[in-house]
C-alpha positions as CSV (number, residue, x, y, z in Angstrom):
1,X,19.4,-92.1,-100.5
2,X,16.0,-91.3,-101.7
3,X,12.7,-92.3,-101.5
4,X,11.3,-94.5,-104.6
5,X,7.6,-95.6,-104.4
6,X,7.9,-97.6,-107.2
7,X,10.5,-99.9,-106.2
8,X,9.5,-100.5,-102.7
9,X,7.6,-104.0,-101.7
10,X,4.6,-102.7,-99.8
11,X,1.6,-104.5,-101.1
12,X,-1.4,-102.2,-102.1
13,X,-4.0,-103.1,-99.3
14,X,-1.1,-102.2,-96.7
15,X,-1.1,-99.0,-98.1
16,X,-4.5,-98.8,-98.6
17,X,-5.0,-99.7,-94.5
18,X,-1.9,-97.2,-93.8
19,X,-4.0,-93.9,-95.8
20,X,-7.4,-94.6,-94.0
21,X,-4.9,-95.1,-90.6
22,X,-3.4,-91.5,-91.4
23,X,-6.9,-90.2,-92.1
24,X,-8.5,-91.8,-88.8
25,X,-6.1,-90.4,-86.8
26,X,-6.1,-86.7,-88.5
27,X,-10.0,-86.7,-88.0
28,X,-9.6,-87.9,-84.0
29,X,-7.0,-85.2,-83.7
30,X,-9.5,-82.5,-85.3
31,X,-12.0,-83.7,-83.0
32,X,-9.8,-83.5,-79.9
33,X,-9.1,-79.9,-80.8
34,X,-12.4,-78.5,-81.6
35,X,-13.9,-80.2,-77.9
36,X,-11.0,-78.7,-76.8
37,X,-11.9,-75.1,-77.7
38,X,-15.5,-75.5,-77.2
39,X,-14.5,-76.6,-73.5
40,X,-12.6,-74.0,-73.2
41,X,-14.5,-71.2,-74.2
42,X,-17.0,-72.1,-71.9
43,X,-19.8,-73.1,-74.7
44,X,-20.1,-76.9,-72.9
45,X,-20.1,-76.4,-69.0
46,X,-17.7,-79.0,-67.2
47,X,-19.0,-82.1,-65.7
48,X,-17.2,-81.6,-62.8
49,X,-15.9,-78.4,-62.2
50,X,-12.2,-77.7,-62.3
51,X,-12.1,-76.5,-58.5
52,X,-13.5,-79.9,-57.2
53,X,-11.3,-82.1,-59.7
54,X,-8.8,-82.6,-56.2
55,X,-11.8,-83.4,-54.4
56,X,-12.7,-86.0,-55.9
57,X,-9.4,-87.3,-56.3
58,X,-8.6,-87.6,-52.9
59,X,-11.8,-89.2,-51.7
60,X,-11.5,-92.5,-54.7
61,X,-7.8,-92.8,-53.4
62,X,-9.6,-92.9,-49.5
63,X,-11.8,-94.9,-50.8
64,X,-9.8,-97.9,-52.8
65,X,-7.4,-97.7,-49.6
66,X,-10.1,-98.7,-47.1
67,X,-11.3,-101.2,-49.8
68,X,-7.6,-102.6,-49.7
69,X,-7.6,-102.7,-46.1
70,X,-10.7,-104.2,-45.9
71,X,-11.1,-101.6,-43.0
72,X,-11.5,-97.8,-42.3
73,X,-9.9,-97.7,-38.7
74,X,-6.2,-97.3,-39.5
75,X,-7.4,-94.9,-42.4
76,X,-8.9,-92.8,-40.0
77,X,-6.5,-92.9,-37.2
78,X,-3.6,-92.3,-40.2
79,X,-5.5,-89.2,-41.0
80,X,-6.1,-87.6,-37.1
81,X,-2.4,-88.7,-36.8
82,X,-1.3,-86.3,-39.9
83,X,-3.5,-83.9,-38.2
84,X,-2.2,-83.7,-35.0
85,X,2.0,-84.1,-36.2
86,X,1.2,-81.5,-38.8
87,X,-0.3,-79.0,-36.4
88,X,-3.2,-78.7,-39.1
89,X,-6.7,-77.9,-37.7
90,X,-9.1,-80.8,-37.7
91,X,-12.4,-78.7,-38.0
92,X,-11.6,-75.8,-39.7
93,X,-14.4,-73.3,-40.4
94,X,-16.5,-74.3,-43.7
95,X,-16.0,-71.0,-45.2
96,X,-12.0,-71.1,-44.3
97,X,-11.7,-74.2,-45.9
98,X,-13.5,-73.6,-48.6
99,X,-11.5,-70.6,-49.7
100,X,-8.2,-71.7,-48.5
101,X,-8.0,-75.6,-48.5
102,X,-8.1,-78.0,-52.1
103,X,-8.7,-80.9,-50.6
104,X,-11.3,-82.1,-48.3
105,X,-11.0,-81.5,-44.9
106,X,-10.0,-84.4,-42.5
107,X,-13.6,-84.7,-40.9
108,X,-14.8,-84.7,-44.4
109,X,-12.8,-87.7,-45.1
110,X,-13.0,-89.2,-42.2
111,X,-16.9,-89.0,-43.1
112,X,-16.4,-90.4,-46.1
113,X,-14.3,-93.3,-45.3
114,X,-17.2,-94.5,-42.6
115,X,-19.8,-94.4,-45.4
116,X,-17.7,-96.9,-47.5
117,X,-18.8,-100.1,-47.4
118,X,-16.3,-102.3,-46.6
C-alpha cells in the first residue's frame, strides 16, 4: 500500500500546525545538542559540579523526609542506627571522606536535618 497525499483527508491547517510541530521540535533538539557540547567541553562551567550532584541529592531526600515526619528525631536515630549495624564510622576524617565517601557523612546529615525547620 502506498502513500498518496492527494487522496488523504487531512485538512491544510492540520498540516500546516503538523510542519511548524516538526520544525519546533528539530530546532529544540539542535539546541539540546549544541548545550550539550558546550557543557561538555567545558566552555560553560557547571552550576553544580558533577562530584557534589549526590550531595545534594541526599540532603533534599533528608530534608522532605523530616518535613514528612514533621520531625528530625527518628531521622537521626535511623541514621546512628545504620551507623552502628553497618560498622561505618560516624566521624570519619574530613579529608578521608572527602576522597573516599559520595555522600555526606552521617554527622553532616545529621547537621543538616537539625537545621531544617520543621
Amino acid at each position: 500500500m502506498t502513500w498518496d497525499s492527494k487522496s488523504d483527508s487531512v485538512p491544510p491547517e492540520q498540516r500546516i500546525y503538523a510542519r511548524w510541530l516538526a520544525a519546533g521540535s528539530n530546532l529544540t533538539f539542535a539546541l539540546l545538542v549544541t548545550a550539550f557540547i558546550i557543557y561538555s567541553a567545558g566552555v560553560v562551567p557547571p552550576w553544580v559540579p558533577l562530584a557534589e550532584l549526590p550531595n545534594y541529592w541526599g540532603l533534599s531526600a533528608d530534608r522532605f523526609a523530616a518535613a514528612t515526619l514533621r520531625d528530625g528525631r527518628p531521622m537521626e536515630e535511623a541514621l546512628v542506627n545504620l551507623t552502628v549495624k553497618n560498622l561505618s564510622n560516624l566521624t570519619p576524617h574530613p579529608w578521608y571522606s572527602f576522597y573516599h565517601y559520595s555522600h555526606p557523612t552521617p554527622v553532616e546529615r545529621i547537621e543538616a536535618i537539625r537545621r531544617i525547620p520543621v
